[in-house]
SEKOLTI-224812 format. One record per residue (C-alpha): residue number from 1; x, y, z. Coordinates in steps of 0.1 Angstrom, whole numbers. Each point is the difference from the previous one (the first is absolute). Layout:
% SEKOLTI-224812
+-----+-------+-------+-------+
:   k :    c1 :    c2 :    c3 :
+-----+-------+-------+-------+
: NUM :     X :     Y :     Z :
...
+-----+-------+-------+-------+
//
This chain:
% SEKOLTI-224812
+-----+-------+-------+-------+
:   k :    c1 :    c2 :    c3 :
+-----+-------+-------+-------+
:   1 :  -273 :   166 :  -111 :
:   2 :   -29 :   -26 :    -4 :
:   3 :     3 :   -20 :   -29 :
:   4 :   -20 :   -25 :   -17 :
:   5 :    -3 :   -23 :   -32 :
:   6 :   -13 :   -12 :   -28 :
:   7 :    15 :   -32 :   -16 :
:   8 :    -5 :   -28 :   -18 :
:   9 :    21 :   -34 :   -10 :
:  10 :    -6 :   -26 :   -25 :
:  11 :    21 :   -33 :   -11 :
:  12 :     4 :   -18 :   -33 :
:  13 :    14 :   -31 :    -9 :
:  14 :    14 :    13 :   -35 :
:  15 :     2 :   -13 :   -28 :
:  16 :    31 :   -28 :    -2 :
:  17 :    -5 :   -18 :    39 :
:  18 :   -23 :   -27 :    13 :
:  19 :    -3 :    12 :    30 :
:  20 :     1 :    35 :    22 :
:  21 :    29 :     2 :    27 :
:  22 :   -10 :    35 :    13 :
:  23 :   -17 :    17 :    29 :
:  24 :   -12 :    28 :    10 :
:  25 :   -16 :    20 :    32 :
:  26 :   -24 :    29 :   -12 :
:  27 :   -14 :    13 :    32 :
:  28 :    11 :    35 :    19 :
:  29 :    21 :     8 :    19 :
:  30 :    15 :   -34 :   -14 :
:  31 :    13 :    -7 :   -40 :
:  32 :    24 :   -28 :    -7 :
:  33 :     9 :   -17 :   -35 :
:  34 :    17 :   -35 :     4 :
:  35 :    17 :   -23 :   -34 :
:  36 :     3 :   -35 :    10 :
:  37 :    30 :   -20 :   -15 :
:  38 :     2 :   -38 :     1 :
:  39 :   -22 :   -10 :   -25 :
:  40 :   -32 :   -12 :    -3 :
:  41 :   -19 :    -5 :    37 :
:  42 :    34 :    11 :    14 :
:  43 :     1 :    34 :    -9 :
:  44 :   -33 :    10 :     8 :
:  45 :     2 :   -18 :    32 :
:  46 :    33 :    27 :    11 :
:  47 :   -20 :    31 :   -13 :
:  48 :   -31 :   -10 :    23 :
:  49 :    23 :    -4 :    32 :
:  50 :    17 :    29 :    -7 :
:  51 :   -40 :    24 :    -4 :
:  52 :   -16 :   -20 :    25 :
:  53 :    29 :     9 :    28 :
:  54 :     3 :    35 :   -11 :
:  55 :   -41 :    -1 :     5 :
:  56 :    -1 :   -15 :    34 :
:  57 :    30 :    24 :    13 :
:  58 :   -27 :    26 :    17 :
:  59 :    26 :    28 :    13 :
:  60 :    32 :   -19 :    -7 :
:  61 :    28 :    17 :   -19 :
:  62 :    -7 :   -14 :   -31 :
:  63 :    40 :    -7 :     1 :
:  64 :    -7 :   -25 :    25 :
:  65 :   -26 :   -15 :   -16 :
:  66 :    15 :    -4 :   -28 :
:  67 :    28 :   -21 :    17 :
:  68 :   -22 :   -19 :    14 :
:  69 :   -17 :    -9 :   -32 :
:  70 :    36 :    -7 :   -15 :
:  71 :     4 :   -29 :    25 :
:  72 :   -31 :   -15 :    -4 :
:  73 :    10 :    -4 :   -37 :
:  74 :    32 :    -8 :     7 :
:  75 :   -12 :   -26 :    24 :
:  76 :   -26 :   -15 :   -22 :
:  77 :    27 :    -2 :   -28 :
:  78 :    24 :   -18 :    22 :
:  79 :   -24 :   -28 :    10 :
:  80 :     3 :   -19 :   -29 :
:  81 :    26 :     2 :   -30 :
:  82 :   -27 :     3 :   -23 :
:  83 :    -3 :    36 :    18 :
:  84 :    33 :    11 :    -3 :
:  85 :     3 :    37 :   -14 :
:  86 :   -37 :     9 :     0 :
:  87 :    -5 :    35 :     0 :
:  88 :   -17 :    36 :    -3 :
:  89 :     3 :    38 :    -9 :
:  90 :   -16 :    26 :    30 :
:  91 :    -8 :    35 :    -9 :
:  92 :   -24 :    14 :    31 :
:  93 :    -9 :    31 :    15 :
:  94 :   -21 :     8 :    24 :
:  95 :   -14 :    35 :     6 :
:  96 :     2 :    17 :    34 :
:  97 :   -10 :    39 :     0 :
:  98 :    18 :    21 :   -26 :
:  99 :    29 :   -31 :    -5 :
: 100 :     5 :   -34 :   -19 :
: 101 :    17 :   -26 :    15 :
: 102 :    15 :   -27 :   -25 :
: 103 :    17 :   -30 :     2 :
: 104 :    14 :   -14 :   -34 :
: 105 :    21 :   -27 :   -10 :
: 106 :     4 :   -19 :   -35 :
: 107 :   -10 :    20 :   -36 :
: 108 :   -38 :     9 :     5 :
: 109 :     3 :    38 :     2 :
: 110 :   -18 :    28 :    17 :
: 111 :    -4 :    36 :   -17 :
: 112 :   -11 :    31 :     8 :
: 113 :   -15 :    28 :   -23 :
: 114 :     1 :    35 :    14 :
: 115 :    -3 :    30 :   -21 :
: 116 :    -6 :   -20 :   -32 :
: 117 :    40 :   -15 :     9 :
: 118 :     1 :   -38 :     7 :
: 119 :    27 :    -6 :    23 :
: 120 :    12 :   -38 :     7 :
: 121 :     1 :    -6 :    36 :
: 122 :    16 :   -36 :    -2 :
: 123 :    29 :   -13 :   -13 :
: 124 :     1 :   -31 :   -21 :
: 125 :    18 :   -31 :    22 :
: 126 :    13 :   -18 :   -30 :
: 127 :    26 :   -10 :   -20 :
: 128 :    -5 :    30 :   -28 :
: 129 :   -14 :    25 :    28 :
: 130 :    39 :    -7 :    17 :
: 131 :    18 :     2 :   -34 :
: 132 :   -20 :    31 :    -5 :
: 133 :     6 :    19 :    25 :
: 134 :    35 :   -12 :    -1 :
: 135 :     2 :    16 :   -34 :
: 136 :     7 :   -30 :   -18 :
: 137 :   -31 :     1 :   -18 :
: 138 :   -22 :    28 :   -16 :
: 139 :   -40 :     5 :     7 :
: 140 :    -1 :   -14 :   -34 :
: 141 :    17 :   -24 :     1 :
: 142 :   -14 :   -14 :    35 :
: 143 :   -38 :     5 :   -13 :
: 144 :    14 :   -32 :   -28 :
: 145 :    23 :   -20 :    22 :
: 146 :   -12 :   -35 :    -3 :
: 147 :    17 :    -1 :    43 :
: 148 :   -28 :    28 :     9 :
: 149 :   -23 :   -26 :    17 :
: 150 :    31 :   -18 :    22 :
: 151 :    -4 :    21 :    34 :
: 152 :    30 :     3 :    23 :
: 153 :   -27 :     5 :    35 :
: 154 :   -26 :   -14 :     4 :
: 155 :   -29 :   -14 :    30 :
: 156 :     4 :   -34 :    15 :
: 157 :    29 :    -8 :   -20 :
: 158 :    30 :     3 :    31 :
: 159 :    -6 :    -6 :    36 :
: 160 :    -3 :    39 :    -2 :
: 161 :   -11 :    26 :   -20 :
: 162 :    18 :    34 :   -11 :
: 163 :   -33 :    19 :    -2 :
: 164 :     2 :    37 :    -9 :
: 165 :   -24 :    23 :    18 :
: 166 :    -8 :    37 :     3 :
: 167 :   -23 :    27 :     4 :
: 168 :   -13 :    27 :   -23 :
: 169 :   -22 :    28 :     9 :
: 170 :   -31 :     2 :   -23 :
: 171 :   -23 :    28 :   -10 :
: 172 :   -33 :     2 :   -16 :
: 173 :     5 :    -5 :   -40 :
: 174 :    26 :   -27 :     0 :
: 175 :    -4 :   -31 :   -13 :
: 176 :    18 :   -30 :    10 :
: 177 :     4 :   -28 :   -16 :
: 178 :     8 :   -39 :     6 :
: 179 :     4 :   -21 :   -27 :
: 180 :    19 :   -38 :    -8 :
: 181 :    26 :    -1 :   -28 :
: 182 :   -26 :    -8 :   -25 :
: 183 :   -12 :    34 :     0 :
: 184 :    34 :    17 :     6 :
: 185 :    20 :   -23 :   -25 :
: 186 :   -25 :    10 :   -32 :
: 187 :   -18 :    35 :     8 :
: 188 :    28 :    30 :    -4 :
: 189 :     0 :    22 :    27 :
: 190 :   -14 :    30 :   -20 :
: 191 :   -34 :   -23 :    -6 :
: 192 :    -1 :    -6 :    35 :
: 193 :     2 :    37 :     6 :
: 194 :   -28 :     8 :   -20 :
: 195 :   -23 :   -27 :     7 :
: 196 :     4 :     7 :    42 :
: 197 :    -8 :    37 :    -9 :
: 198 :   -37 :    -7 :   -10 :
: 199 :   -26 :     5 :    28 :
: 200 :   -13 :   -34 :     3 :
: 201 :    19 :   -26 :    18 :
: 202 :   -19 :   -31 :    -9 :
: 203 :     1 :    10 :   -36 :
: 204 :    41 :     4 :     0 :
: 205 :    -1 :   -31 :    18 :
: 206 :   -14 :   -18 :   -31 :
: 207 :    18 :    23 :   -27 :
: 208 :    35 :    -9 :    16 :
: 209 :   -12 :   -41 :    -2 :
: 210 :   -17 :     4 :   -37 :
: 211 :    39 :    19 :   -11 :
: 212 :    19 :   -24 :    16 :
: 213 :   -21 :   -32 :   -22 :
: 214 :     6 :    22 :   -29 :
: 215 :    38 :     3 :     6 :
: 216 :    -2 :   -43 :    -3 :
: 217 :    -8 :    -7 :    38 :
: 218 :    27 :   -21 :     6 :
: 219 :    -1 :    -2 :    37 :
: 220 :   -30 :     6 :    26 :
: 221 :    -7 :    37 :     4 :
: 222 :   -14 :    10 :    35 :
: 223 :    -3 :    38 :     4 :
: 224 :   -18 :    18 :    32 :
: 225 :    -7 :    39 :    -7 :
: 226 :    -4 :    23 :    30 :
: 227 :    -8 :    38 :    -2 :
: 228 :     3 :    26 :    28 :
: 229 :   -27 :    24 :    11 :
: 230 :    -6 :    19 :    29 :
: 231 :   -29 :    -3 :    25 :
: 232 :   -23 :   -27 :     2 :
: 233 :    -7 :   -10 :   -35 :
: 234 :    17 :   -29 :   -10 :
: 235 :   -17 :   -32 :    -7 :
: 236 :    13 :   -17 :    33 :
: 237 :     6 :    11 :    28 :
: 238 :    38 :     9 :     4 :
: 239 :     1 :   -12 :    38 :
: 240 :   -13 :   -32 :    -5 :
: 241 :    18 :   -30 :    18 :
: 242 :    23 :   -14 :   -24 :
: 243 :    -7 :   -38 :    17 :
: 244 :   -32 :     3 :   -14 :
: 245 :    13 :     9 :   -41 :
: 246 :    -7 :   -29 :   -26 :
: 247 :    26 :   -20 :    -7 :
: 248 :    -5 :    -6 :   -40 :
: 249 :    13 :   -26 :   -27 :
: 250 :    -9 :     3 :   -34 :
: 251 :   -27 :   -21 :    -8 :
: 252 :    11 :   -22 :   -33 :
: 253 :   -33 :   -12 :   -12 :
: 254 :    -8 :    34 :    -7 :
: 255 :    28 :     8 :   -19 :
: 256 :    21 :    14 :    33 :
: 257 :   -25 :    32 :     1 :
: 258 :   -23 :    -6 :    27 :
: 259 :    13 :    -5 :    34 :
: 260 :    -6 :   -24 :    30 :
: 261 :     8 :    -3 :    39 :
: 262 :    25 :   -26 :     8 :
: 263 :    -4 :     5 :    39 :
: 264 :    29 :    -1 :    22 :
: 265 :    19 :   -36 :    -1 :
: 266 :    30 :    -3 :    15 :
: 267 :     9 :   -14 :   -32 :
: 268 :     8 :   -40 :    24 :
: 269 :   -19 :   -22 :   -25 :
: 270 :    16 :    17 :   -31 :
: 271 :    17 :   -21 :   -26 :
: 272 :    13 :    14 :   -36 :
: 273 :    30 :    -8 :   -23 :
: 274 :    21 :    29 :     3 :
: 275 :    33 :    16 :   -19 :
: 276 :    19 :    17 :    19 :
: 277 :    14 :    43 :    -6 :
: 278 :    35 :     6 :     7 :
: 279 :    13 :     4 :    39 :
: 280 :    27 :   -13 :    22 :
: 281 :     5 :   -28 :    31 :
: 282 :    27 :    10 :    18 :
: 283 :    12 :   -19 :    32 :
: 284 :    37 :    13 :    11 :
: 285 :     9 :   -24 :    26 :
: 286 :    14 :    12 :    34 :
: 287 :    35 :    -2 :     5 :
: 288 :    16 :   -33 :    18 :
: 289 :    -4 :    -1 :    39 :
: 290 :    32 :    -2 :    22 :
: 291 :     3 :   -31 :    13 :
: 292 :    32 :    -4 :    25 :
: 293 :    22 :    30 :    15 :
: 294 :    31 :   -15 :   -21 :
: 295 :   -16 :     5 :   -34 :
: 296 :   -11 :    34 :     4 :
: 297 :    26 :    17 :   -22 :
: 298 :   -14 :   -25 :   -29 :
: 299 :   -36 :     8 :     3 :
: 300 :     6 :    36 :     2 :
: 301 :    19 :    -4 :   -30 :
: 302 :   -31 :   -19 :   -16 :
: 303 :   -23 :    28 :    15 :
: 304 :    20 :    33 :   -19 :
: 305 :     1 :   -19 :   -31 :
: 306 :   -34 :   -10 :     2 :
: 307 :   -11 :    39 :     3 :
: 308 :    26 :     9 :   -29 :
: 309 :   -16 :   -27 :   -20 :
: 310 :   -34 :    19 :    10 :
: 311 :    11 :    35 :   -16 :
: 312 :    14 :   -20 :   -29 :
: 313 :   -34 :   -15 :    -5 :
: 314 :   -17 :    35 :     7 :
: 315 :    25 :    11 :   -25 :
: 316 :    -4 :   -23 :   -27 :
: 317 :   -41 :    -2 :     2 :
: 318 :    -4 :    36 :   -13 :
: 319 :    26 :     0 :   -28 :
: 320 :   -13 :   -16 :   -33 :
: 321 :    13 :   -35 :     5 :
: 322 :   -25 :   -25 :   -10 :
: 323 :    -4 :   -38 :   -11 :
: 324 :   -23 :   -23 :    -9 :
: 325 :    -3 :   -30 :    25 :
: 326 :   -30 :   -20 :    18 :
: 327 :   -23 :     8 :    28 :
: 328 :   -29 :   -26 :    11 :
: 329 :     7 :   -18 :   -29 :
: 330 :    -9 :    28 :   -27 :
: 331 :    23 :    22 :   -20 :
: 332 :    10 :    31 :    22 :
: 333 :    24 :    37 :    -7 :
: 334 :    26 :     6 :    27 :
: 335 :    13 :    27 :    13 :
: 336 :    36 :    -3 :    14 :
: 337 :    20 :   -30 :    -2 :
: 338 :    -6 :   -32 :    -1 :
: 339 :    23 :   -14 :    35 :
: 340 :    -8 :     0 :    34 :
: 341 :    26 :    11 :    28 :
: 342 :   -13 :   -19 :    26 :
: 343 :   -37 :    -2 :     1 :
: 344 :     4 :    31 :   -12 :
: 345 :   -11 :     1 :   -37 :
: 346 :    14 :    29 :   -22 :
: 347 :   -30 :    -3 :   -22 :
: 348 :   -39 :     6 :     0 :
: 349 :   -31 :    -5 :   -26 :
: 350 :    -9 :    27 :   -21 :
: 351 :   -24 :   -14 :   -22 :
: 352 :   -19 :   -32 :     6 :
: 353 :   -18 :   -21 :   -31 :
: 354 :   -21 :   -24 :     2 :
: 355 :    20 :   -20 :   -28 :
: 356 :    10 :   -36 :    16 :
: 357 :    41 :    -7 :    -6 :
: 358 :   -12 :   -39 :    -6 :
: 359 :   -24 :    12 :   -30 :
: 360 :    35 :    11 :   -17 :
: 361 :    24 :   -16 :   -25 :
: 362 :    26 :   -19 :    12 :
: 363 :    27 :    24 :   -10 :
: 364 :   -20 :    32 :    11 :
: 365 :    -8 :   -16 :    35 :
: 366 :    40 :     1 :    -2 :
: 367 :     5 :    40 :    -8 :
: 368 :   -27 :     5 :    28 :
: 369 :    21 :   -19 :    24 :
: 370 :    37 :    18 :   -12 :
: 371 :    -9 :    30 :    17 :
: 372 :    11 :    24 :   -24 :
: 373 :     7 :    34 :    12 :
: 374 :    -8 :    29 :   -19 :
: 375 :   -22 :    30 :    -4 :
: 376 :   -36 :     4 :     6 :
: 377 :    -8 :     4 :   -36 :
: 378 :    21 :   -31 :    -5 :
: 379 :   -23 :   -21 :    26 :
: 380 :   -35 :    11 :   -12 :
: 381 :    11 :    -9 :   -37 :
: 382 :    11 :   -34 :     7 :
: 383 :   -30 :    -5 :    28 :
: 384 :   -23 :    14 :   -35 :
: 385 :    19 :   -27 :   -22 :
: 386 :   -10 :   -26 :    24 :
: 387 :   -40 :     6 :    -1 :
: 388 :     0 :    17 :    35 :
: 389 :   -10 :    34 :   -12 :
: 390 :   -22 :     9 :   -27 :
+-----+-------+-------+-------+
//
């Protein structure tokens, strides 16, 4: 079946931020929706690596590119501490024939509307998405949770990226949408629903914006509408090289509504202030060498209880023991325990602040530094206490 398109995309700074961290790509066969973290000039710099490598990937699995974008970020946040953490969400799809293609990592969501039924097609990689589906949490009370906004996944923020991808097979009449948390985090589902079903993407474009400002536009809201027909009559042509799509920030001097090209920069002259979403550095050691014939018994030794420290560690890391303790010099959440077997450590980061230990009190710097051992909730309340989480 020949398929075709008509979309539109539009970005908005909101209504409580100085600046715009998204980007988007709004031109078939390629849509992509990015939301920078980091701050300002650090954020927006991770969401335009992450569109302009997805733009310049031609036939490449979008997978792959997307990797690729993940260690240029990475890279670029490594370089210099001030770096450290910098971030983005990726929600893309690119259309080939009757299928979708998508890559998606962080909380920026795709949808689909078939048959007047809007179907999510991505799953939330964040703290509340996790408790959610965990059933620790209800819908309702994860649409209120003042975590919803700490992500678990996200691109550029390990060495590499646990992106999701998959294909759907499209027909002519559904409506996909991409969209950043600003849009998903205020606009009910059921809104969204009705709004897609109208026959004008431009015009849903900037009804899903305007009822996202009226729902107090607390975050940048990004949202890219596609809809499916048949034949030829789509505004663009569907087989159109995806090197050649726009690469788009939002444009803040116009209130985040227009858009503008931002090239493709391999992102080597960046510099930002960044805070860093939560992820993990783990480097297991290798076990000791053997060294002379007569001490093989004792290295063997060391070797089997190296690789049952290993399963310990394994062990421990997906149970629910957590503590508060440092990494880089900023409060972090643990997972595990806080020892080493080795250079094996029996811990790793869950969630990484941006709160320096040194900007604490004396006798908090102290509690940091105890290593408590608890639950999760236990962690995040005491990391909250501390100023590290709003």
């Amino acid at each position: 079946m020949t398929l075709s398109v008509r979309h539109a995309a539009l970005s908005d700074i909101g209504l409580q931020r100085t600046t715009n961290e998204d980007a988007f790509i709004d031109r078939a066969p390629l849509f992509a929706v990015a939301d920078g973290m980091g701050g300002a000039q650090a954020g927006e710099v991770a969401s335009a690596i992450a569109v302009e490598t997805l733009a310049a990937a031609a036939d490449e699995p979008l997978a792959a590119a997307a990797e690729r974008a993940n260690a240029r970020i990475f890279a670029l946040a490594q370089a210099n501490d001030e770096h450290a953490g910098m971030g983005t969400t990726l929600t893309a799809f690119r259309l080939r024939g009757a299928q979708a293609e998508f890559v998606h990592i962080g909380d920026s969501r795709a949808y689909l509307l078939r048959g007047g039924r809007l179907e999510q097609l991505t799953e939330d990689h964040s703290l509340v998405g996790q408790w959610l589906r965990e059933g620790a949490i209800t819908p309702e009370e994860a649409a209120v949770n003042r975590y919803r906004s700490v992500l678990s996944r996200a691109l550029g923020t390990e060495p590499e990226a646990a992106v999701d991808r998959f294909v759907r097979d499209l027909a002519p009449g559904d409506v996909v949408l991409l969209c950043s948390d600003g849009l998903s985090g205020s606009v009910p589902a059921e809104r969204l629903a009705e709004v897609l079903a109208g026959p004008d993407a431009d015009e849903a474009a900037h009804v899903l914006v305007r009822d996202a400002k009226n729902h107090g536009g607390h975050d940048n809201i990004t949202v890219v509408v596609v809809q499916v027909l048949a034949g030829e009559t789509s505004d663009v042509d569907p087989a159109a090289s995806a090197a050649e799509a726009p690469v788009s920030v939002a444009d803040e001097s116009a209130g985040g509504a227009q858009a503008t090209d931002t090239g493709n920069d391999d992102g080597s002259g960046a510099s930002a202030a960044v805070t860093s979403p939560s992820g993990s550095r783990d480097a297991p050691g290798p076990a000791a060498p053997r060294r002379r014939r007569s001490r093989r018994f004792v290295v063997l030794t060391v070797v089997v209880a190296l690789l049952v420290a290993l399963l310990v560690a394994a062990t421990i890391t997906s149970t629910q023991v957590f503590y508060v303790g440092v990494d880089d010099g900023n409060v972090a959440v643990y997972r595990g325990l806080p020892w080493s077997v080795g250079p094996l450590k029996l811990s790793r980061v869950y969630l990484r602040t941006t709160l320096p230990v040194a900007s604490l009190a004396s006798g908090d710097q102290q509690g940091v530094g105890a290593h408590h051992i608890g639950g999760k909730g236990a962690a995040i309340d005491l990391v909250t206490q501390l100023g590290g989480l709003p």
